[in-house]
C-alpha positions in Angstrom: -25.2 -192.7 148.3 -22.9 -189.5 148.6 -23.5 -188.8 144.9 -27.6 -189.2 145.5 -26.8 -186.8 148.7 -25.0 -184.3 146.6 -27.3 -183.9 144.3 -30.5 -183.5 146.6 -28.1 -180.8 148.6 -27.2 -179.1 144.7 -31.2 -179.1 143.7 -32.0 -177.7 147.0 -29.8 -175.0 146.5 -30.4 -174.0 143.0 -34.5 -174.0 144.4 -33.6 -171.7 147.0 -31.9 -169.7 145.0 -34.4 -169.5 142.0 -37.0 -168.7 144.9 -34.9 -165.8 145.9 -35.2 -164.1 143.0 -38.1 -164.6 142.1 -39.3 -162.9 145.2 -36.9 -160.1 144.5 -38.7 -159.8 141.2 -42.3 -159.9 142.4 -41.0 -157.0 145.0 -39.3 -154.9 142.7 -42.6 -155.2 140.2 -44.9 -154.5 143.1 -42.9 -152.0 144.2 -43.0 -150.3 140.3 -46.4 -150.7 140.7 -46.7 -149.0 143.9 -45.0 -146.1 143.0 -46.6 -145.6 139.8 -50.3 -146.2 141.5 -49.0 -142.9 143.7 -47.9 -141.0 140.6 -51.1 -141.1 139.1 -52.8 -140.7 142.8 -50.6 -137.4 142.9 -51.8 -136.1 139.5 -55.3 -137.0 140.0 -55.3 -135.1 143.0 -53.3 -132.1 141.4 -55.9 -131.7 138.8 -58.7 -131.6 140.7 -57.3 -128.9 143.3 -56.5 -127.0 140.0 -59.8 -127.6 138.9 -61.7 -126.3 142.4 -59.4 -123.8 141.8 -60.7 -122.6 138.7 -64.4 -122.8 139.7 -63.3 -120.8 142.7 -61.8 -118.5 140.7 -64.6 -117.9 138.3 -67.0 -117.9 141.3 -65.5 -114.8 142.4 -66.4 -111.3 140.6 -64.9 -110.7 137.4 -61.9 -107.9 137.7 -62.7 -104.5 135.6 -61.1 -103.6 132.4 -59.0 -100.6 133.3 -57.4 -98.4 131.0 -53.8 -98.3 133.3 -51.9 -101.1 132.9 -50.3 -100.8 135.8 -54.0 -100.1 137.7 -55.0 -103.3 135.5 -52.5 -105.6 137.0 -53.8 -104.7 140.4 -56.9 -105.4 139.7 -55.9 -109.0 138.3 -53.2 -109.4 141.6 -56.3 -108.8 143.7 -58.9 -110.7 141.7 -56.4 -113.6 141.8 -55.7 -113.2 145.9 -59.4 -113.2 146.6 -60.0 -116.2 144.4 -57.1 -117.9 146.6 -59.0 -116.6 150.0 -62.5 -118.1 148.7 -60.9 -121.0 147.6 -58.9 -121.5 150.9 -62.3 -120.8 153.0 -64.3 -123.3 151.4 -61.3 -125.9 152.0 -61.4 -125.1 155.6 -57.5 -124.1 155.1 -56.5 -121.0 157.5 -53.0 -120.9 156.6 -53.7 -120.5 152.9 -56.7 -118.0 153.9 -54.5 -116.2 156.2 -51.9 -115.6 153.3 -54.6 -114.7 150.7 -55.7 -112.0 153.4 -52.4 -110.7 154.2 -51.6 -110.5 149.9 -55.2 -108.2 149.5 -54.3 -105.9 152.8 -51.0 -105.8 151.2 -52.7 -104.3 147.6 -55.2 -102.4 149.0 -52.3 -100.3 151.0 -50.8 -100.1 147.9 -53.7 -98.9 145.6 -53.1 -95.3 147.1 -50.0 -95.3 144.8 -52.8 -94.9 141.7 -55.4 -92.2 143.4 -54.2 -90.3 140.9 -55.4 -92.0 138.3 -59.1 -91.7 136.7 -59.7 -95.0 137.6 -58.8 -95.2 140.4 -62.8 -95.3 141.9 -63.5 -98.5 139.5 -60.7 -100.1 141.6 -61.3 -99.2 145.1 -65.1 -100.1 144.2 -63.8 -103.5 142.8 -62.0 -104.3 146.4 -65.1 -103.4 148.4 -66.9 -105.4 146.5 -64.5 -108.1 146.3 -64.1 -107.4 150.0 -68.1 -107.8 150.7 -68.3 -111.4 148.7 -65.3 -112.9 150.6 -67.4 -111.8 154.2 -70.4 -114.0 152.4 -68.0 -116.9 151.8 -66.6 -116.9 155.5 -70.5 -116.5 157.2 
């Protein structure tokens, strides 16, 4: 009778044991599973935001070829702020509007540094402009 006691206590052990694990494993492969599931979510959800960004950014007037290179890259800092501001208007996102606000007062302070230059016109026209389409976007 001990020995049949003994061994009912041993195979109950080894099945709680075995159980154990096994739940350990179903945890840890949920868990991979999880966490890969979230990955993907992530990525998903990266792409797309580039990809409104992009339309965005195409939706907004296309920045003058300039002569200057200098002149040019002010043109393409400002084509990309206002792209930023329209894109963080339509998404309801002040924060992100506010900075893509303070980024074109910033340039436009500092397109004075080129009223030298001869086309220096075609970029302050460019800002107004750009300036007038992002008062659309926020009406």
């Amino acid at each position: 009778m001990k020995k049949l006691f003994l061994f009912a206590v041993a195979a109950g052990l080894v099945s709680v044991t075995s159980c154990k694990k096994e739940t350990k494993e179903v945890e840890t492969v949920v868990n991979d599973a999880a966490a890969t599931e979230a990955e993907q979510l992530g990525d998903n959800i990266a792409d797309k935001a580039s990809e409104v960004y992009e339309d965005v950014k195409a939706a907004v007037t296309d920045a003058p070829s300039i002569e200057n290179p200098q002149l040019q890259e002010w043109v393409n800092k400002l084509h990309d702020a206002a792209a930023k501001a329209k894109a963080a208007s339509y998404a309801g996102d002040q924060t992100a509007l506010n900075e893509a606000v303070a980024e074109m007062t910033s340039l436009n302070e500092s397109l004075s540094n080129f009223s030298s230059d001869p086309e220096y016109a075609k970029a302050e026209a460019y800002y107004k402009e750009i300036q007038a389409e992002l008062e659309q976007t926020q009406m």
